[in-house]
N, C-alpha and C positions, 0 to 999 in steps of 0.2 A: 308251350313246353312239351306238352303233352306228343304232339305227333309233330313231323317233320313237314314242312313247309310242301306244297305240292308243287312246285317246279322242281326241288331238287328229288322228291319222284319219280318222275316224268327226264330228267337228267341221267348223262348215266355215270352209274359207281365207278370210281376209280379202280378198281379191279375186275369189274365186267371181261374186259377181252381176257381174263386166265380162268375164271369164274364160269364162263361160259363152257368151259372147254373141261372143268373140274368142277359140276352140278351140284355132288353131293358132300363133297369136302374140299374148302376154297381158302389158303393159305393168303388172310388178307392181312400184312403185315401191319402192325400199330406204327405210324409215323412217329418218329422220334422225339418232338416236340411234345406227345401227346402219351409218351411212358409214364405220367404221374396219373392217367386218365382211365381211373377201373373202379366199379364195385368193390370188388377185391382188395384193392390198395388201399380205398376208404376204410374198409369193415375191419380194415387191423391198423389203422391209424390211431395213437393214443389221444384218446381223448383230449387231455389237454394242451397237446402239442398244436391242435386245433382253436385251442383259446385266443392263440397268437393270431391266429387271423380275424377271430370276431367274438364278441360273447357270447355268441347263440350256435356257432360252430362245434361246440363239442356235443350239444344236445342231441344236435342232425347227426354227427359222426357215430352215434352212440343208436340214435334208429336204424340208420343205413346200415350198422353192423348186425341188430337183432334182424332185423328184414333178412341178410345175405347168409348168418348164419341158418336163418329160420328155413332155409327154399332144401325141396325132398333131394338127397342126392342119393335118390334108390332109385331101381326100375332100368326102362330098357334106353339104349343110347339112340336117340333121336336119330342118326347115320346110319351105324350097321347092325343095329338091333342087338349090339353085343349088352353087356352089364356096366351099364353108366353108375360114374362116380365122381363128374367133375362139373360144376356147374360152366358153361360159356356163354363168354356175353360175345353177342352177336351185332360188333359194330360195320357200319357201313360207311366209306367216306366219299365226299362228292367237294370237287373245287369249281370255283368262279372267280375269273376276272376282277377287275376294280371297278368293271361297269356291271357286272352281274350276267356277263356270258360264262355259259358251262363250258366246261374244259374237258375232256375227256383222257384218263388216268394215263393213256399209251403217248400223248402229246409230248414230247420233247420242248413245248413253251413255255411248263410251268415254272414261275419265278416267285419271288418269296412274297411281292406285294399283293397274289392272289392270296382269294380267302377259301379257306378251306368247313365244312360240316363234318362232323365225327356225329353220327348218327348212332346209338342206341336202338336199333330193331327190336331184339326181345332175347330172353338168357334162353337156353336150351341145356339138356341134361348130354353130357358126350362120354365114352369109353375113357377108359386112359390112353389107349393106342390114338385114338382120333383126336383125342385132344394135343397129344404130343407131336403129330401129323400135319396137325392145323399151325400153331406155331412153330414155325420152321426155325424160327432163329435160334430156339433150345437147343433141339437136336443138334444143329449146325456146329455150336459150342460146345455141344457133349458127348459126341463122340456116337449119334446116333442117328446121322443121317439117312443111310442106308434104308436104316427102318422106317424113319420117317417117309419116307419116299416110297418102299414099295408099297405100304400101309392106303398113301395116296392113290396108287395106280389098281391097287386092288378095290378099296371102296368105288373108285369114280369107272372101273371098268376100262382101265387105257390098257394097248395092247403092249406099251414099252415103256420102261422106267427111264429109260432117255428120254421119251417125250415128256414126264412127269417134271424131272430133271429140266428141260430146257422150260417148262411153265411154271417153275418154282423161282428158275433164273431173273424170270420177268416178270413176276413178281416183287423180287428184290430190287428191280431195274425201278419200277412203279415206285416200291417204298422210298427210296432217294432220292425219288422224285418229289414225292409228298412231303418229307421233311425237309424239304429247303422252304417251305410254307410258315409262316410267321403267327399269321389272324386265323385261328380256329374256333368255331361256335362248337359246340353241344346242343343235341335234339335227344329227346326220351322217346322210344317207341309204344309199343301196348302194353308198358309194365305198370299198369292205372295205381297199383297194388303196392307200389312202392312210391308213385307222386302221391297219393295219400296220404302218408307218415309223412310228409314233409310240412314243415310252416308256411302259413300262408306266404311267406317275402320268399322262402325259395321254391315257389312252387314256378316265381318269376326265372326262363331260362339265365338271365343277364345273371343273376343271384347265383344260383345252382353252379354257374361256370365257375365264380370267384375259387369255391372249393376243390372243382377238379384241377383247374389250371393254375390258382393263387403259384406264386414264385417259391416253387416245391424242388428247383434244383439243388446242388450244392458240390463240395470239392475236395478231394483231399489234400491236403499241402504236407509234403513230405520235404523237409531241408537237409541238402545234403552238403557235403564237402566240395568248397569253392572247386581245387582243382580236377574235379571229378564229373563237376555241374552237367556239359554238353554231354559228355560219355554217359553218363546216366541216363538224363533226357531221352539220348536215340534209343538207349536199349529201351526204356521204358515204350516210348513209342512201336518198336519192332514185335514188345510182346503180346502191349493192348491189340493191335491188327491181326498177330498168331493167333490169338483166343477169340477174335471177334469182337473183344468187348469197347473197343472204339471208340469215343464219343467225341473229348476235345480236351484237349490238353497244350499247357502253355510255358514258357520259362521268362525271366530275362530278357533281351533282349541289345540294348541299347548301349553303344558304347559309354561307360562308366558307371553302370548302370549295379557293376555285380562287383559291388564292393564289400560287401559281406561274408564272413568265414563259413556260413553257411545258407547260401540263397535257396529259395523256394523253387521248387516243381508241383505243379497243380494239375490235378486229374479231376474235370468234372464229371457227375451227374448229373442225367436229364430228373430225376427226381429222387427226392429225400425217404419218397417212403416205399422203396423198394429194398429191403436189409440185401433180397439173397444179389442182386447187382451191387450192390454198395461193397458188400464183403467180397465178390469176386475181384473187385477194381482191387481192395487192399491188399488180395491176395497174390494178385501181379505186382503191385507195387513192391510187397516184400520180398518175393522171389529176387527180382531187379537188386533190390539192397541189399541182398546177401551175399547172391554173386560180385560184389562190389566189398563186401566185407564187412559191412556195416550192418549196426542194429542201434533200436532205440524206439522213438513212437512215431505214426502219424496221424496226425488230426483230420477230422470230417467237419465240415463248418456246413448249412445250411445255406441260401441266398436267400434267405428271410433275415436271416440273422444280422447281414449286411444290409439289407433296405431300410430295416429296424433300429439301423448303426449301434448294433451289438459287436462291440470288437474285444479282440482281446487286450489285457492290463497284464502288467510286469505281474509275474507269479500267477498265473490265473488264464487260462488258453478257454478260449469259447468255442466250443465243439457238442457233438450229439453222441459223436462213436471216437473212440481212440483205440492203434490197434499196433501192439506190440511186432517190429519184426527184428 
């Protein structure tokens, strides 16, 4: 668990060809599948929302927090020497075939039966500029792209923000690449400091994975007026894509299917423990209802909650977050 297997060393990262070309700060997008997958996500996961997967799971969740809160977030930013204040974790990812040939990140063949490494290299201390720089998908959503971008072109020394621009593209071209990928491992890099705190059963990778990747998605189900269902649905769809925030989304379908005064529309989540995506989805979602005329709640359910056949009973909805619109 400790260090990463030496062939996919010796293999190359899935973002090498942009990486190369952007040295010092390399926008390697988190494949979709693997959004429940952070330090960060753990070290603010409630405790006992962790029970649900095992009885020794809140203990870890409760070390991986003092570890994450514990790490210096003073001093100079590992990039541009500006005044770091954000911790990054420094993942790597590399794919393989079903026979165990490397695949390289710019390939147009990867398909979802390959298997994918999400590597943990090591955390690094970054600015807020660089950090905001590095994950491109924020800016993208909030209106600060611009900055993100020149930020890139001025740390890595490129002579045009077009060129920045078209390697951030392909980037994104790579990350959708990567999340059509199903089977993802976890490898720990040099953080000896943090496999330490761990129990001897998760110091085993196979263990360790349960936690990051356990079935941390989940959905919101918002019921709206029969005659309204489809028209809903498409606005709902046209605004998730406006905003970025995308992921997957489903209704009805089936002739006689939508016999209910008020049928379901369902917005999922790739993970449960990300509040400020979860509250962005409800926040489309309410916009969408309003413009429609409508208010009332909708519910968040977890996909633990369904594997665990936790449902809801007459008077009594089984949810984590409800969120008035």
């Amino acid at each position: 668990m400790v260090a990463i297997k030496t062939e996919a060393k010796k293999n190359p990262e899935a973002y090498s060809s942009v990486c190369r070309k952007l040295p010092k700060l390399c926008p390697r997008l988190v494949p979709s599948p693997l959004w429940g997958l952070s330090l960060a996500k753990i070290a603010r996961m409630e405790p006992r929302i962790a029970f649900v997967m095992s009885d020794d799971y809140p203990a870890l969740v409760e070390k991986i927090s003092a570890y994450w809160m514990s790490l210096d977030r003073s001093g100079v930013c590992e990039v541009c020497g500006g005044e770091g204040s954000e911790i990054d974790e420094y993942w790597l990812y590399y794919v393989f075939t079903e026979k165990g040939k490397p695949v390289p990140g710019t390939s147009r063949m990867i398909r979802k039966s390959f298997r994918g490494i999400a590597y943990l290299k090591d955390l690094r201390l970054l600015c807020s500029k660089c950090h905001i720089a590095k994950h491109q998908g924020y800016p993208l959503t909030h209106g600060r792209e611009s900055e993100a971008l020149e930020w890139l072109q001025k740390v890595n020394r490129i002579s045009s923000v077009d060129e920045v621009k078209r390697l951030v593209d392909q980037a994104f071209n790579i990350y959708h690449q990567l999340s059509d990928i199903e089977k993802w491992s976890i490898r720990i890099g040099r953080l000896t400091s943090l496999v330490r705190l761990l129990p001897n059963r998760f110091r085993d990778a196979k263990h360790f994975e349960q936690l990051f990747v356990q079935k941390s998605g989940g959905k919101w189900i918002a019921k709206v007026p029969n005659a309204m269902y489809e028209k809903i649905f498409r606005r709902v769809l046209e605004s998730l894509e406006k905003t970025g925030l995308a992921y997957q989304a489903k209704i009805l379908c089936e002739k006689d299917s939508i016999v209910d005064d008020y049928p379901p529309i369902i917005v999922y989540a790739p993970t449960s423990f990300s509040p400020g995506y979860i509250s962005s989805l409800a926040k489309v979602l309410k916009t969408v209802l309003n413009e429609f005329g409508l208010t009332g709640k909708i519910h968040y359910k977890p996909d633990i909650f369904t594997s665990k056949a936790i449902y809801s009973e007459k008077g009594r909805k089984v949810s984590i977050y409800s969120y008035s619109y």
